[in-house]
C-alpha positions as CSV (number, residue, x, y, z in Angstrom):
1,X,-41.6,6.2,66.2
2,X,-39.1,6.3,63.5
3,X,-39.7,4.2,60.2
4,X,-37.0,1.8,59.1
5,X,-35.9,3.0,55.4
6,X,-35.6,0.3,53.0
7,X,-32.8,1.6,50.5
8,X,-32.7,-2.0,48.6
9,X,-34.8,-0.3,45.1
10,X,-32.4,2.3,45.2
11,X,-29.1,0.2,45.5
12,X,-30.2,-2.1,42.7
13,X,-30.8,1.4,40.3
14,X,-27.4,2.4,41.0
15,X,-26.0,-1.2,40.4
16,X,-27.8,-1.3,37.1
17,X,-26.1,1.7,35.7
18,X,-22.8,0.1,35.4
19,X,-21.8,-4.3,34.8
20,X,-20.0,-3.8,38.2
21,X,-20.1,-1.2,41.1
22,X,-17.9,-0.6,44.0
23,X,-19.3,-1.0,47.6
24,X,-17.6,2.6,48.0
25,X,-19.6,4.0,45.0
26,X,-22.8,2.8,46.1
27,X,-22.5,4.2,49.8
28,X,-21.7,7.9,48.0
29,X,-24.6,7.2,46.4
30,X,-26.4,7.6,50.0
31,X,-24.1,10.9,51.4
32,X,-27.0,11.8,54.2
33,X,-27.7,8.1,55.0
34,X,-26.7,5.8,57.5
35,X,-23.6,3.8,56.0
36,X,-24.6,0.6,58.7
37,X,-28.8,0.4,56.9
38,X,-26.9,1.0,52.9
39,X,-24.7,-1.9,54.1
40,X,-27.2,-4.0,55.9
41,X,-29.8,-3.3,52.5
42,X,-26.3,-4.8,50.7
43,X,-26.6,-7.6,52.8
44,X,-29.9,-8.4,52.3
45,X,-29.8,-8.0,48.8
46,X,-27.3,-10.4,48.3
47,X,-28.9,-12.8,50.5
48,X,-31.7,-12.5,48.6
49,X,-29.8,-13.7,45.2
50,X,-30.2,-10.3,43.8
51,X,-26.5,-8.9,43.5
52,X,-23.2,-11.0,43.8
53,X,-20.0,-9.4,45.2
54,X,-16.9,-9.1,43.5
55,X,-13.4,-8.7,44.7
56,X,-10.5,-7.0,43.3
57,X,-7.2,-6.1,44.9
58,X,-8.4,-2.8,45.7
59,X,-11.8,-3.1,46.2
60,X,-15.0,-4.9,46.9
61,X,-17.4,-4.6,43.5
62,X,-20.9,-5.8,43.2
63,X,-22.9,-6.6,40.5
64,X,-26.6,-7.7,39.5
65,X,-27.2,-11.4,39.2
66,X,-30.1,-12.6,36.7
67,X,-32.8,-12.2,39.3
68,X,-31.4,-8.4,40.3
69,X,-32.1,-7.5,36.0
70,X,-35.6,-8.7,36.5
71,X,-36.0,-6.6,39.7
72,X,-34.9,-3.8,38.3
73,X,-37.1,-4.1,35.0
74,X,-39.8,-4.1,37.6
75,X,-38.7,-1.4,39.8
76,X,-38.5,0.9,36.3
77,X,-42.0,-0.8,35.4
78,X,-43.8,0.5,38.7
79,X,-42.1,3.8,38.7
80,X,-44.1,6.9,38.4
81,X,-41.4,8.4,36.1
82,X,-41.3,6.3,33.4
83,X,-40.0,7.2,30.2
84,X,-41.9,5.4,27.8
85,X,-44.9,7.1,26.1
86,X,-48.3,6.3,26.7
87,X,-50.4,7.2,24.0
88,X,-50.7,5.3,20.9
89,X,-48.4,5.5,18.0
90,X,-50.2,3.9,15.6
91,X,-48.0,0.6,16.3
92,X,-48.9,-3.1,17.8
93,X,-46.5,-4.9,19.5
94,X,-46.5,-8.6,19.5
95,X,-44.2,-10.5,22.0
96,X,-44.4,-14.3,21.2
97,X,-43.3,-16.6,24.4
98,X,-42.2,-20.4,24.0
99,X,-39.9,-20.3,27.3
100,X,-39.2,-24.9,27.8
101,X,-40.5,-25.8,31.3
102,X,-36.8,-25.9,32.0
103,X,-36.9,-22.0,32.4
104,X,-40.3,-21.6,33.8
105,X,-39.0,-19.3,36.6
106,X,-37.7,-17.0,34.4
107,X,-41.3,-17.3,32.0
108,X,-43.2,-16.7,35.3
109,X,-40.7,-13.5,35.5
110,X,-41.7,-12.6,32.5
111,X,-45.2,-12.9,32.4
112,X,-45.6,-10.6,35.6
113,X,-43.3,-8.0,33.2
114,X,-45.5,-8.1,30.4
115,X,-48.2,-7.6,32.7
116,X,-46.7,-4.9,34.3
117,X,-45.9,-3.0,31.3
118,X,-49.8,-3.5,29.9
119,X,-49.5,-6.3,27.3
120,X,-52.7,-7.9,27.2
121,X,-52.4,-12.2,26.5
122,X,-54.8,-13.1,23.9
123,X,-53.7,-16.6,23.5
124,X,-51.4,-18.7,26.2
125,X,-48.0,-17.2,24.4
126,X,-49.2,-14.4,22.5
127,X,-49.4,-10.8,24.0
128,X,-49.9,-7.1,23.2
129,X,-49.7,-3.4,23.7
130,X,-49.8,-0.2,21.5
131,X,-47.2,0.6,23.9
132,X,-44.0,0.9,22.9
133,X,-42.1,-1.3,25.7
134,X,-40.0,-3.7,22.6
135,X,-36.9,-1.8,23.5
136,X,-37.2,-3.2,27.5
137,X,-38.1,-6.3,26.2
138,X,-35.3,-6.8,23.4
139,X,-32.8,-6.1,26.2
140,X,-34.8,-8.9,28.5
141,X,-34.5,-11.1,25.6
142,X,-30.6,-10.1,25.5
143,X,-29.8,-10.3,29.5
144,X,-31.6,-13.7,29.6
145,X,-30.0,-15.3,26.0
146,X,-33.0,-16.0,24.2
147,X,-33.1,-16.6,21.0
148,X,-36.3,-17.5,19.3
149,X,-37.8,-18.4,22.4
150,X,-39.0,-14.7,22.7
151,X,-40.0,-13.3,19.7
152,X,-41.3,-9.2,19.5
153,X,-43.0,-8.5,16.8
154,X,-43.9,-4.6,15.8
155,X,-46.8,-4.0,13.5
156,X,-48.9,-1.3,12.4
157,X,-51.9,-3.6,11.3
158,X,-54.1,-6.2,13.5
159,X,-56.7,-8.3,11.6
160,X,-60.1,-7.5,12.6
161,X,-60.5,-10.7,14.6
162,X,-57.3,-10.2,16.8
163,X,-57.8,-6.3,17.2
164,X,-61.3,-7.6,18.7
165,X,-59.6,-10.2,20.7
166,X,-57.2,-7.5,22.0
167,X,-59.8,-5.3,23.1
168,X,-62.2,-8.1,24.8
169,X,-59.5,-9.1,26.8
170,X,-59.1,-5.5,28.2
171,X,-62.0,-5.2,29.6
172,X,-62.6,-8.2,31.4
């Protein structure tokens, strides 16, 4: 019994490298594959609101929407490979949320990303890590146009009481 392949993660890394892709460029980014599943896993990806297509003269581009950025923040969040370092630097980082119910999609989306990336919520809006994810999340803040609605805040000292906090949440 063969297993279908599901080459949807992989597309949406390729797309993310650039603001626009062609179609061509993403099928040599498959040479051994089957150009009909890379075209159907295109399909379904846009169907699914993840990338948009453009077209030119020449060619037929796509790109990631809104939802494909978050996607692929996740897909780099789960992967075994990631880049960021896991041990403590001595530094705290703070990422303060005040999303308007307006946007609660996207502060859904971005709860599950601080999760994800082990920030711990002491307080409804407040959350934390000694892990040194701000970069990710100044580029979230960037791709989605907040302003002071996201706040990251790096720090080397806690107060006693919210280093506490921070550490009781963690184990429950």
């Amino acid at each position: 019994m063969s297993r279908k392949k599901d080459y949807s993660g992989k597309i949406i890394k390729i797309i993310g490298q650039k603001p626009a892709m062609s179609v061509q460029e993403i099928h040599s980014g498959f040479p051994d594959h089957n150009k009909y599943s890379v075209t159907r896993s295109l399909k379904g990806l846009r169907d699914a609101g993840l990338i948009e297509p453009l077209a030119s003269s020449h060619h037929e581009y796509a790109r990631l929407t809104k939802e494909g950025k978050k996607k692929m923040l996740s897909l780099q969040l789960d992967s075994e490979t990631t880049l960021v370092n896991t041990t403590w630097d001595g530094f705290w980082r703070i990422i303060i949320l005040d999303i308007p119910e307006e946007r609660k999609s996207e502060r859904e989306s971005l709860r599950y990303l601080l999760k994800k990336a082990n920030f711990v919520c002491i307080k409804n809006t407040v959350w934390i890590s000694p892990y040194p994810y701000e970069h990710l999340f100044m580029n979230i803040k960037k791709d989605l146009g907040f302003t002071t609605e996201l706040m990251i805040v790096v720090t080397d000292k806690l107060d006693p009481e919210t280093q506490t906090a921070f550490f009781e949440a963690i184990k429950n």
